[in-house]
VEXTI-165909 format. One record per atom (N, C-alpha, C): x, y negated, z negated; atom name; residue in one letter. Coordinates in nm, 4 decimals, always signed. Each point is the difference from the previous one (the first is absolute). Example, Ala and Ser with C-alpha at 12.3 -4.5 7.8 and 13.67 -1.06 7.14 Angstrom:
{c1 +1.3190; c2 +0.5690; c3 -0.7800; atom N; res A}
{c1 -0.0890; c2 -0.1190; c3 +0.0000; atom CA; res A}
{c1 +0.0900; c2 -0.1200; c3 +0.0000; atom C; res A}
{c1 -0.0350; c2 -0.1050; c3 +0.0720; atom N; res S}
{c1 +0.0820; c2 -0.1190; c3 -0.0060; atom CA; res S}
{c1 -0.0770; c2 -0.1090; c3 -0.0730; atom C; res S}
This chain:
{c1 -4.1364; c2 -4.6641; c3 +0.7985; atom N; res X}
{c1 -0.0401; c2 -0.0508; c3 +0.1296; atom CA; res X}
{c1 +0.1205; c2 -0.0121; c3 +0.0937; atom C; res X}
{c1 +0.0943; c2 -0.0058; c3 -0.0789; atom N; res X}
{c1 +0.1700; c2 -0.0442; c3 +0.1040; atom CA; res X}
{c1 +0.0350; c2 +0.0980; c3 +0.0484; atom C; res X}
{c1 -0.0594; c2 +0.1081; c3 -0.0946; atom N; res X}
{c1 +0.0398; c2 +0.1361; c3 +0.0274; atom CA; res X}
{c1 -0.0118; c2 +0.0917; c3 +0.1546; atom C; res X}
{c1 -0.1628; c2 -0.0475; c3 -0.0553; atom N; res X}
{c1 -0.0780; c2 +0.0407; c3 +0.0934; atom CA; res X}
{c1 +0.0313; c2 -0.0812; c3 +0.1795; atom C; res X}
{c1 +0.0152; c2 -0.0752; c3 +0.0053; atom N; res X}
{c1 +0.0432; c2 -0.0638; c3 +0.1017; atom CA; res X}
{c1 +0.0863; c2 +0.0083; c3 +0.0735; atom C; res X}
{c1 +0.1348; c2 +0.0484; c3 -0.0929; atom N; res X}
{c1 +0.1212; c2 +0.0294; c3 +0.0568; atom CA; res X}
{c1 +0.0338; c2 +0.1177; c3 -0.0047; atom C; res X}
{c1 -0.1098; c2 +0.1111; c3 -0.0174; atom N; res X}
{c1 -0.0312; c2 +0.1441; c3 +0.0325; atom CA; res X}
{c1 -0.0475; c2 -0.0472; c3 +0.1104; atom C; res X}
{c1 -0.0924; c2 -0.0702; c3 +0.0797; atom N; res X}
{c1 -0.1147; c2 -0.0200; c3 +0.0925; atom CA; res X}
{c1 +0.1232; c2 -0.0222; c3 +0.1082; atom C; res X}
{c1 +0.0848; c2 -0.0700; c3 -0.0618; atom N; res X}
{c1 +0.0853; c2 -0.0866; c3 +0.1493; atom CA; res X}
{c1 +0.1137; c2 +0.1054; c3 +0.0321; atom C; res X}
{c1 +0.0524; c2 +0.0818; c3 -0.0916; atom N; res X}
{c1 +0.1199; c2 +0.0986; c3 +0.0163; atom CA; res X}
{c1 -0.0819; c2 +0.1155; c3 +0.0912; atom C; res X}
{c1 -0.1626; c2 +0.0267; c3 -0.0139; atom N; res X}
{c1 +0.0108; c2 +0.1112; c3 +0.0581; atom CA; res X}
{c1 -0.0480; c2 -0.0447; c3 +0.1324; atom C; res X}
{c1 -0.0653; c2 -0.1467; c3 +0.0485; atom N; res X}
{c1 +0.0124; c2 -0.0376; c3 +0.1125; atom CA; res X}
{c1 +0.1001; c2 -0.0299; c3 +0.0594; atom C; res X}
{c1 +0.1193; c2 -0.0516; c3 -0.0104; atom N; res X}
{c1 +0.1041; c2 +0.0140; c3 +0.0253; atom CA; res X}
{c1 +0.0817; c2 +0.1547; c3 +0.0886; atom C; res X}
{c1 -0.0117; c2 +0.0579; c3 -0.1216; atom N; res X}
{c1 -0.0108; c2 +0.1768; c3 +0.0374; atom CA; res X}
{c1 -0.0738; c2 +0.0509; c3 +0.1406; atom C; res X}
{c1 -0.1158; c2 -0.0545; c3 +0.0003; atom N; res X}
{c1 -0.1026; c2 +0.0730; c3 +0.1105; atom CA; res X}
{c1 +0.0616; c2 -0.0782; c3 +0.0985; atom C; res X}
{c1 +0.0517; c2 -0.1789; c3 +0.0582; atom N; res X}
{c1 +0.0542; c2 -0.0309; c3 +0.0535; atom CA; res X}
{c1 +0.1294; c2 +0.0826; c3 +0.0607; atom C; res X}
{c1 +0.0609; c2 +0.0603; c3 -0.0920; atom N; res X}
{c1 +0.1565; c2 -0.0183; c3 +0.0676; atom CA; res X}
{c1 -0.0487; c2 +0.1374; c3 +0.0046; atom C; res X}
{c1 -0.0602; c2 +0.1067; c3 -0.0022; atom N; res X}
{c1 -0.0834; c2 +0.1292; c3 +0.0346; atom CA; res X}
{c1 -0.0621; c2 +0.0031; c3 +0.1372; atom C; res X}
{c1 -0.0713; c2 -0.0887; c3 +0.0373; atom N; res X}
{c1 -0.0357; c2 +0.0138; c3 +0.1338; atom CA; res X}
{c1 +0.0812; c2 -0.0543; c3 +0.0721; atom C; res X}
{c1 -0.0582; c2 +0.0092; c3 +0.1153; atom N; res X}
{c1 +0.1507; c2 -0.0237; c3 +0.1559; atom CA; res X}
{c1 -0.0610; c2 -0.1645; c3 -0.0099; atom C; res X}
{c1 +0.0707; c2 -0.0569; c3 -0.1091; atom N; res X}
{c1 +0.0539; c2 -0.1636; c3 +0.0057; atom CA; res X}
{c1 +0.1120; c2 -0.0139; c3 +0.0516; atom C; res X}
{c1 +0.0659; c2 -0.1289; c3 +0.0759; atom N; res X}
{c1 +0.0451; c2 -0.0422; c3 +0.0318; atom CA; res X}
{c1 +0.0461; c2 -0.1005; c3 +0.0362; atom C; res X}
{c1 +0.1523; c2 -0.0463; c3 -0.0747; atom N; res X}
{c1 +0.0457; c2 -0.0910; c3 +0.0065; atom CA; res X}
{c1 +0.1074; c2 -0.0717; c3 +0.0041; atom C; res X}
{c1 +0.0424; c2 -0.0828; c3 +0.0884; atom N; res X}
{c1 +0.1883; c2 +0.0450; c3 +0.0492; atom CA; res X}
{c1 -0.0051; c2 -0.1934; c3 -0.0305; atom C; res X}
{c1 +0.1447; c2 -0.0006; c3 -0.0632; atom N; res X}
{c1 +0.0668; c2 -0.1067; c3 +0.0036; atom CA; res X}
{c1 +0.1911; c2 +0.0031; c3 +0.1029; atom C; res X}
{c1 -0.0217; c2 -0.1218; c3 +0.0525; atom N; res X}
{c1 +0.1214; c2 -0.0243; c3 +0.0903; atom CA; res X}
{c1 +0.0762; c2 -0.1075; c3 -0.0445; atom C; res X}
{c1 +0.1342; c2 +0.0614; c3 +0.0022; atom N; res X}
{c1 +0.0923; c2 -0.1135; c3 -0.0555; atom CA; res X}
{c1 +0.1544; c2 +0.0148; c3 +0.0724; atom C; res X}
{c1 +0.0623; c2 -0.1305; c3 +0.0452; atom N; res X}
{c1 +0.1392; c2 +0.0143; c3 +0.0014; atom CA; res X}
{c1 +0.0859; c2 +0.0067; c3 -0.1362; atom C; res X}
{c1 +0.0728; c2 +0.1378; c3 -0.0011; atom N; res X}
{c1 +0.0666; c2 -0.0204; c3 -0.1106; atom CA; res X}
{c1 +0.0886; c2 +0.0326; c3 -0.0065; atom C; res X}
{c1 +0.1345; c2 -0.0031; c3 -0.0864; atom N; res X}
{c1 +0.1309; c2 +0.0605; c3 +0.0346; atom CA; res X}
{c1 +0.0566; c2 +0.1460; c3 +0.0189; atom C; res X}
{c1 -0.0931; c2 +0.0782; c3 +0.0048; atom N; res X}
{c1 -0.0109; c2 +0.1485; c3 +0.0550; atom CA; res X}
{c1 -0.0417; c2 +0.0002; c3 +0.1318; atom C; res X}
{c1 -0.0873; c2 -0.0924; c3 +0.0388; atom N; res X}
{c1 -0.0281; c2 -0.0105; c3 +0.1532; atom CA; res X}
{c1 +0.1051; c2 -0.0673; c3 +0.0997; atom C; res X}
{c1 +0.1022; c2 -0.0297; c3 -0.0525; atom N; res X}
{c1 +0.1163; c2 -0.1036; c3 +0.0550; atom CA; res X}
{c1 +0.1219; c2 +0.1389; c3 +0.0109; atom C; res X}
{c1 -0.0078; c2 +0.1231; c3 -0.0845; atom N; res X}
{c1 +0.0872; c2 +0.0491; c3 +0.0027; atom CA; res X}
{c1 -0.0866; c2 +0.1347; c3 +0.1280; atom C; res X}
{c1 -0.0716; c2 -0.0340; c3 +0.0362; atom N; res X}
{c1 -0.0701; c2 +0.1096; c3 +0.1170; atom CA; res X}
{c1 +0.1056; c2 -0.0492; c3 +0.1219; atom C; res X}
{c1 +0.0571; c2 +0.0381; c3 +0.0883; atom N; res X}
{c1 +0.0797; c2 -0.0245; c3 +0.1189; atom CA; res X}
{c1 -0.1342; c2 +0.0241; c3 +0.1113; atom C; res X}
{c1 -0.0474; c2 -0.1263; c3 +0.0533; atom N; res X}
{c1 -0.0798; c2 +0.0147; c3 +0.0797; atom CA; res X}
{c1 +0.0406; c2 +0.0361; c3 +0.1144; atom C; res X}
{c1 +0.1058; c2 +0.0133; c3 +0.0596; atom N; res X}
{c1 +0.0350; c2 +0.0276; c3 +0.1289; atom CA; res X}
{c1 -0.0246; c2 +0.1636; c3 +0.0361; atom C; res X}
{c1 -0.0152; c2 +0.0413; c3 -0.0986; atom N; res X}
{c1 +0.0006; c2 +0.1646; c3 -0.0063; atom CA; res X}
{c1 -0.1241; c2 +0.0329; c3 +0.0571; atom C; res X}
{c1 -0.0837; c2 -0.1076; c3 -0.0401; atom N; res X}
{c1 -0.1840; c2 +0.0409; c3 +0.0783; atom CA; res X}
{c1 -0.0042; c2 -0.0669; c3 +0.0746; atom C; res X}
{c1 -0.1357; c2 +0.0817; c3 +0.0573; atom N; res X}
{c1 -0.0588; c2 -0.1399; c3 +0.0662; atom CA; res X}
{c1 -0.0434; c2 -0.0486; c3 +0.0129; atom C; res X}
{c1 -0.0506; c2 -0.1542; c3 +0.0581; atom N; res X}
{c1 -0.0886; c2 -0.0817; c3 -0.0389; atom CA; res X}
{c1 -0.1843; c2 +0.0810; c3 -0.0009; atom C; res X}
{c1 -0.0088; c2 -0.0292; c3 -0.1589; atom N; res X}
{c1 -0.1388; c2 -0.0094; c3 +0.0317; atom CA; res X}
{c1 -0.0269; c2 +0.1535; c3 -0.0575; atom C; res X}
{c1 +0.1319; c2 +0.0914; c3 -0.0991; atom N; res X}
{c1 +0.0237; c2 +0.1163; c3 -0.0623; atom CA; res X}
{c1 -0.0599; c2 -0.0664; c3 -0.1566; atom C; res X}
{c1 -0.0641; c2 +0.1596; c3 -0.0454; atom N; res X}
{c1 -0.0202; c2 +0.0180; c3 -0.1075; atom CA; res X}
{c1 +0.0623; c2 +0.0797; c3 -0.0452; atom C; res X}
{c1 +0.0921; c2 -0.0327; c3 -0.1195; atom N; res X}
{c1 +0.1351; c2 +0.1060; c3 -0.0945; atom CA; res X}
{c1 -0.0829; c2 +0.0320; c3 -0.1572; atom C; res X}
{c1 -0.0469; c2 +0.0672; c3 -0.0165; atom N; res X}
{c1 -0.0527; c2 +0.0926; c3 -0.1047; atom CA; res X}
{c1 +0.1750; c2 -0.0303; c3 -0.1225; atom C; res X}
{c1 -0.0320; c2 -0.0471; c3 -0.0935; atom N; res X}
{c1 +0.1168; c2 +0.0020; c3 -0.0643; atom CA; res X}
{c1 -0.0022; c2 +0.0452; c3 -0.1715; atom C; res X}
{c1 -0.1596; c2 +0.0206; c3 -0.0447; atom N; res X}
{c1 -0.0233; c2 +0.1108; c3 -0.1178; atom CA; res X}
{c1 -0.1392; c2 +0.0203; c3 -0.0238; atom C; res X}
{c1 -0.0083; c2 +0.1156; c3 -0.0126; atom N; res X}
{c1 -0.1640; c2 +0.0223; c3 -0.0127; atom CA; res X}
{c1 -0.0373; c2 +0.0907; c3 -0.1279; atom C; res X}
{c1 -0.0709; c2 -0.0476; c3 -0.1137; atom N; res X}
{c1 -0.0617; c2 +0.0444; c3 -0.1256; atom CA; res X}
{c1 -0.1210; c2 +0.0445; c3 +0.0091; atom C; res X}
{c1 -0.0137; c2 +0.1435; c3 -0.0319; atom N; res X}
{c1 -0.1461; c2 +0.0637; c3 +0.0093; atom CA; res X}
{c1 -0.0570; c2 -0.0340; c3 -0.1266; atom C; res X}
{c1 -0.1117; c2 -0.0126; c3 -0.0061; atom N; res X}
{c1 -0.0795; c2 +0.0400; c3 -0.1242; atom CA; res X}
{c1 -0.0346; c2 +0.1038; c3 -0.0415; atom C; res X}
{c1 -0.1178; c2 +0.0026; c3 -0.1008; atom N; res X}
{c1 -0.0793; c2 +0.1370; c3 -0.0494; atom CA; res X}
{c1 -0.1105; c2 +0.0508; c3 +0.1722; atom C; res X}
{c1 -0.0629; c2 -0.1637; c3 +0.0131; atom N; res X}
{c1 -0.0522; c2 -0.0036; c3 +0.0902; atom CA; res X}
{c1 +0.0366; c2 +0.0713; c3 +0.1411; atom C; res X}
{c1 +0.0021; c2 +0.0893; c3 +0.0869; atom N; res X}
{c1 +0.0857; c2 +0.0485; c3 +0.1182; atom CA; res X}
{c1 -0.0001; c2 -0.1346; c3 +0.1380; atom C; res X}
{c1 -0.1615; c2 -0.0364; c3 -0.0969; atom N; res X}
{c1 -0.0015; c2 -0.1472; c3 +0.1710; atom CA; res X}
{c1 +0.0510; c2 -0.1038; c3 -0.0695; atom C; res X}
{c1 +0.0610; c2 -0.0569; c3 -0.1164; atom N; res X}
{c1 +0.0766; c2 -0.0860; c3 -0.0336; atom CA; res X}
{c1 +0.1140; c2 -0.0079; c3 -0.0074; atom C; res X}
{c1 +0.0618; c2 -0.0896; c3 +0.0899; atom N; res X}
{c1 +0.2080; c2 +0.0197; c3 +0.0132; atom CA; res X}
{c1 +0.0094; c2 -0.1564; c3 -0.0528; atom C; res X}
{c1 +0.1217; c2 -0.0472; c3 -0.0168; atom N; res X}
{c1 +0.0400; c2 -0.1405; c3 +0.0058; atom CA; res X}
{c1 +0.1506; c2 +0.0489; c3 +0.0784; atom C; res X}
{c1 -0.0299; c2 -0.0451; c3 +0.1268; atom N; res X}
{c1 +0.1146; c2 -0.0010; c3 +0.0801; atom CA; res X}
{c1 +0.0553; c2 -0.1851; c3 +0.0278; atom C; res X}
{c1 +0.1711; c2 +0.0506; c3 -0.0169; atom N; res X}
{c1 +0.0332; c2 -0.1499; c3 +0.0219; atom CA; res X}
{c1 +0.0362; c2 +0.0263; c3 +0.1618; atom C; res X}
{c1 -0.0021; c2 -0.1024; c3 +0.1048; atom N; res X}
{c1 +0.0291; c2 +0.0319; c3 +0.0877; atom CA; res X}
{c1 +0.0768; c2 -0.1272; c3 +0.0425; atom C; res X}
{c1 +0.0991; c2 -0.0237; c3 +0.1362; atom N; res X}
{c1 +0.0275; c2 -0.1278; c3 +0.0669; atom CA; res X}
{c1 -0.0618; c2 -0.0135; c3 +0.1607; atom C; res X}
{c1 -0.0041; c2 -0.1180; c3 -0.0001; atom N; res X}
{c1 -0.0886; c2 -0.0193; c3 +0.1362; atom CA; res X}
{c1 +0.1135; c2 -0.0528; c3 +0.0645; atom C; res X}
{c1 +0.0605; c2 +0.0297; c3 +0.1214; atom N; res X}
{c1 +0.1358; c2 -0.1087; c3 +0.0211; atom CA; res X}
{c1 -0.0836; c2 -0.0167; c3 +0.1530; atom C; res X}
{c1 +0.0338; c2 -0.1361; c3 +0.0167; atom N; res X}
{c1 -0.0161; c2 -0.0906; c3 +0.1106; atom CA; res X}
{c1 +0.0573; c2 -0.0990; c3 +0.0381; atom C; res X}
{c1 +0.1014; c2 -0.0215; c3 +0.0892; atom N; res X}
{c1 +0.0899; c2 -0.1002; c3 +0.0672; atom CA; res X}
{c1 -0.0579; c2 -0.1777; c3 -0.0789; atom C; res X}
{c1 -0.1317; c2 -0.0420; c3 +0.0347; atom N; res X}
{c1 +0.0122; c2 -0.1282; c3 -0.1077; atom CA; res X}
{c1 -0.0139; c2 +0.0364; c3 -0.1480; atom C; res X}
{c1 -0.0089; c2 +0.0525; c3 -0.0773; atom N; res X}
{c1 -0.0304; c2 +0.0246; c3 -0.1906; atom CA; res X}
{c1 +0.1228; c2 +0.0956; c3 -0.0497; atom C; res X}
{c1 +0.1142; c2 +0.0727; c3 +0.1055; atom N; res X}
{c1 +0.0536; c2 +0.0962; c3 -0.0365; atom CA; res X}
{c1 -0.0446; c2 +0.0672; c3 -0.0674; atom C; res X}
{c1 -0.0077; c2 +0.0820; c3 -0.1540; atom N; res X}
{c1 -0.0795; c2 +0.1268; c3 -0.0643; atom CA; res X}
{c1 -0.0770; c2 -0.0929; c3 -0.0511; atom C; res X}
{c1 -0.0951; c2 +0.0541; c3 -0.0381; atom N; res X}
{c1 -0.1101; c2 -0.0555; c3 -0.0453; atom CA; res X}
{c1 -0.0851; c2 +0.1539; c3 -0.1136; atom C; res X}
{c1 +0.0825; c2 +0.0091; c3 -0.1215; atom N; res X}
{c1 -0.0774; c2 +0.0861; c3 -0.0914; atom CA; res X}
{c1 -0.1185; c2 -0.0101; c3 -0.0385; atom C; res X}
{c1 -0.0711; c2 +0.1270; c3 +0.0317; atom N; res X}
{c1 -0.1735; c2 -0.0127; c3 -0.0692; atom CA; res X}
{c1 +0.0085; c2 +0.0821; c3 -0.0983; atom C; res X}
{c1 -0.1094; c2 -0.0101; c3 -0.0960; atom N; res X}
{c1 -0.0153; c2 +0.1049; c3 -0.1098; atom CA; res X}
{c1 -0.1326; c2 +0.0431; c3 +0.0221; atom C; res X}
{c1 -0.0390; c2 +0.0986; c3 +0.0299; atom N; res X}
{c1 -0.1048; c2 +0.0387; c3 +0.0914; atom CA; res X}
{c1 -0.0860; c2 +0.1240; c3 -0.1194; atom C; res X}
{c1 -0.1416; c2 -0.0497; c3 -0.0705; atom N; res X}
{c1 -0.0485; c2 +0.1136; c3 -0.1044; atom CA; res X}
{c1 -0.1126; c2 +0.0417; c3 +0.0484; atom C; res X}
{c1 +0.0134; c2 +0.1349; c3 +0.0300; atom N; res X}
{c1 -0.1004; c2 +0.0526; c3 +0.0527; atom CA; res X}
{c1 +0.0379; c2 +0.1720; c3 +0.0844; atom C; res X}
{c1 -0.1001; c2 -0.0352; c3 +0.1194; atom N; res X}
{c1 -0.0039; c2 +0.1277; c3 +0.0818; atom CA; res X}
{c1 +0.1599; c2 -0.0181; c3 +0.0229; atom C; res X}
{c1 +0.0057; c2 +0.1410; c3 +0.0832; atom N; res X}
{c1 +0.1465; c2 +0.0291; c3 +0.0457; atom CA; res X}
{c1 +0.0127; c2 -0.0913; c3 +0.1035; atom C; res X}
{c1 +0.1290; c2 -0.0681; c3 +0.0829; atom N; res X}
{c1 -0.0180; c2 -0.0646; c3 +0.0617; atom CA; res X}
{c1 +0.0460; c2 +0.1177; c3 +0.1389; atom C; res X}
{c1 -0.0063; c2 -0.0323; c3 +0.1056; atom N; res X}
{c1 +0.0922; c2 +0.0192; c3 +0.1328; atom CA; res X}
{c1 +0.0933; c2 -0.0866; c3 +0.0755; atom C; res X}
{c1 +0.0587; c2 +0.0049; c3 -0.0343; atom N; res X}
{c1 +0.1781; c2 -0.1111; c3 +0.1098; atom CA; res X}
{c1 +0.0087; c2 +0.0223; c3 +0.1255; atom C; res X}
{c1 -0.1060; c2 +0.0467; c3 +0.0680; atom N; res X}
{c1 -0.0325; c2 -0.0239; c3 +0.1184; atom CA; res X}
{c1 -0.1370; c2 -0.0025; c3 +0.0588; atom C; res X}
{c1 -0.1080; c2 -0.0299; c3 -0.0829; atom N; res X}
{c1 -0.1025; c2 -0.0612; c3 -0.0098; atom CA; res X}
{c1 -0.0089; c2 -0.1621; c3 +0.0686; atom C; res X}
{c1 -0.0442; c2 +0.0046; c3 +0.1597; atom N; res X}
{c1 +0.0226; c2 -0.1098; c3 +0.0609; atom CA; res X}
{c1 -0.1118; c2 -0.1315; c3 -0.1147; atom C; res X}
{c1 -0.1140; c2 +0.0618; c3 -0.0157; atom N; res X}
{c1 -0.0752; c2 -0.1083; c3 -0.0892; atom CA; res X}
{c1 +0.0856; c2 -0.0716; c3 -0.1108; atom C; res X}
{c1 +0.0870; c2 +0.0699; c3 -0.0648; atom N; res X}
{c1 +0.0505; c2 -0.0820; c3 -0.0663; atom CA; res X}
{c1 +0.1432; c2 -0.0668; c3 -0.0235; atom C; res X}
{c1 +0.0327; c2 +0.0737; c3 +0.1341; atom N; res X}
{c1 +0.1336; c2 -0.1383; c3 +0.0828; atom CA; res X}
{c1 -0.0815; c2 -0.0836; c3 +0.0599; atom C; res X}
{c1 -0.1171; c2 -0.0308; c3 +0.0462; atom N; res X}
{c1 -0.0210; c2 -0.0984; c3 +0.0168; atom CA; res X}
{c1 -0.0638; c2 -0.1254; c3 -0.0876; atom C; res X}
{c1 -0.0494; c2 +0.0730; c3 -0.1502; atom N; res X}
{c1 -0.0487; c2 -0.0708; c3 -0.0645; atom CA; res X}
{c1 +0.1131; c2 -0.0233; c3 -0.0840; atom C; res X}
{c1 +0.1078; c2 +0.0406; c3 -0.0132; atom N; res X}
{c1 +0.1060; c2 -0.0483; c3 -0.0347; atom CA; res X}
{c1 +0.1282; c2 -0.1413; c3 +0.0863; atom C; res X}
{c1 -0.0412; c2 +0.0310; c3 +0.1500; atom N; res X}
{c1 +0.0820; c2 -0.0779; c3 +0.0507; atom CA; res X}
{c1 -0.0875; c2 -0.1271; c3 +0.0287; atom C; res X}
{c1 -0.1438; c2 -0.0163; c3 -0.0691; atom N; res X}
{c1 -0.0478; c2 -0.0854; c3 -0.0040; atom CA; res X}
{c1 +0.0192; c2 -0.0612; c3 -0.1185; atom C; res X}
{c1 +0.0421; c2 +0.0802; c3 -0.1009; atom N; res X}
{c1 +0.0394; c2 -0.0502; c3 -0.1699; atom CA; res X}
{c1 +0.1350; c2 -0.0850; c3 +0.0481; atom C; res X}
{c1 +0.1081; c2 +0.0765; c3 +0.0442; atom N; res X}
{c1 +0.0870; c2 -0.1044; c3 +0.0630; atom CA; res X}
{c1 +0.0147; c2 -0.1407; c3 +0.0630; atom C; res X}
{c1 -0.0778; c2 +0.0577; c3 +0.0857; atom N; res X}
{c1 -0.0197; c2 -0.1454; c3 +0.0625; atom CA; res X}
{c1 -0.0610; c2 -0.1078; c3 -0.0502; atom C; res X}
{c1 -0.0758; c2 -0.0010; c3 -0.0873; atom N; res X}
{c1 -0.0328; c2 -0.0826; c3 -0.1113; atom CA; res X}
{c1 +0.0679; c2 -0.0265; c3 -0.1265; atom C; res X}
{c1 +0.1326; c2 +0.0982; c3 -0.0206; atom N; res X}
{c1 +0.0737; c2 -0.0490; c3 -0.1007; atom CA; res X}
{c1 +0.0672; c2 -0.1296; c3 +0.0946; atom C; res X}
{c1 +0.0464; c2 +0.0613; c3 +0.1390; atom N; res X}
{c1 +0.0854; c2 -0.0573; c3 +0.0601; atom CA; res X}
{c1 -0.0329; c2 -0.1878; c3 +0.0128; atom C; res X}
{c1 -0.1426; c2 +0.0109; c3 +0.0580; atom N; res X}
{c1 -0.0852; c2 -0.1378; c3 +0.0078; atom CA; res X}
{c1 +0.0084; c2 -0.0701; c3 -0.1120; atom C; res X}
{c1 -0.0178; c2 +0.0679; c3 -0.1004; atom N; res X}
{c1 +0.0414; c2 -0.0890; c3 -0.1300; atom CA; res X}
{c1 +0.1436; c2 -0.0344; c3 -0.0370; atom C; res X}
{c1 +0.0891; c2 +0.0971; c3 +0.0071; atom N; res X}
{c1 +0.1122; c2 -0.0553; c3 +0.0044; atom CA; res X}
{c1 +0.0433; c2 -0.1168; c3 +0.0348; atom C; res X}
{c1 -0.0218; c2 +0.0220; c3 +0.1641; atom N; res X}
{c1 +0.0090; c2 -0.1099; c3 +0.1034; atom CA; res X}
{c1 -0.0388; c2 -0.1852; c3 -0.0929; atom C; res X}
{c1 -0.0907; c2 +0.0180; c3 -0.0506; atom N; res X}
{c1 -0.1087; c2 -0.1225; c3 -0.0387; atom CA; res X}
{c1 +0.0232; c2 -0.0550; c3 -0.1205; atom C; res X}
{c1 +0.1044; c2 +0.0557; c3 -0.0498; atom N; res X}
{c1 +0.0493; c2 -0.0573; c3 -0.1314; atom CA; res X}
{c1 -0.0045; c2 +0.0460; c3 -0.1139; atom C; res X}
């Protein structure tokens, strides 16, 4: 029965990370401290490694978001390919900012 179950969950798992799922985590971390933000500009997306799969529509691109309040701000982004100049998602990013920022602020 254990067997069977954790056949059931490995190949859902599978069909997950197979279709165009998606899912990005953001973090300050000490690779994002060594990005020289002055080089972009506010509100730039820097593509900084991208892993294809078997899949052709599955990448895991790491990217940095740099913006004057969060400085870089690394995502790990799994999924479709992204675009770094895709206004939709500088802005849904400089809204991720600004809410790191608000929290910052607040303790």
């Amino acid at each position: 029965m254990f067997v069977k179950s954790f056949a059931i969950a490995a190949i859902s798992a599978a069909a997950i990370l197979g279709s165009n799922f998606q899912a990005e985590g953001r973090n300050l971390t000490e690779s994002s401290k060594e990005i020289d933000v002055s080089r972009f500009s506010n509100g730039s997306i820097v593509i900084m490694n991208e892993e294809r799969s078997d899949n052709p529509e599955f990448v895991h691109t790491q990217y940095a978001f740099i913006d004057q309040k969060c400085g870089s701000v690394i995502v790990d982004h799994y999924g479709s390919r992204i675009d770094p100049n895709d206004r939709q998602l500088k802005q849904t990013e400089q809204r991720m900012c600004a809410e790191i920022a608000t929290n910052d602020n607040d303790g």
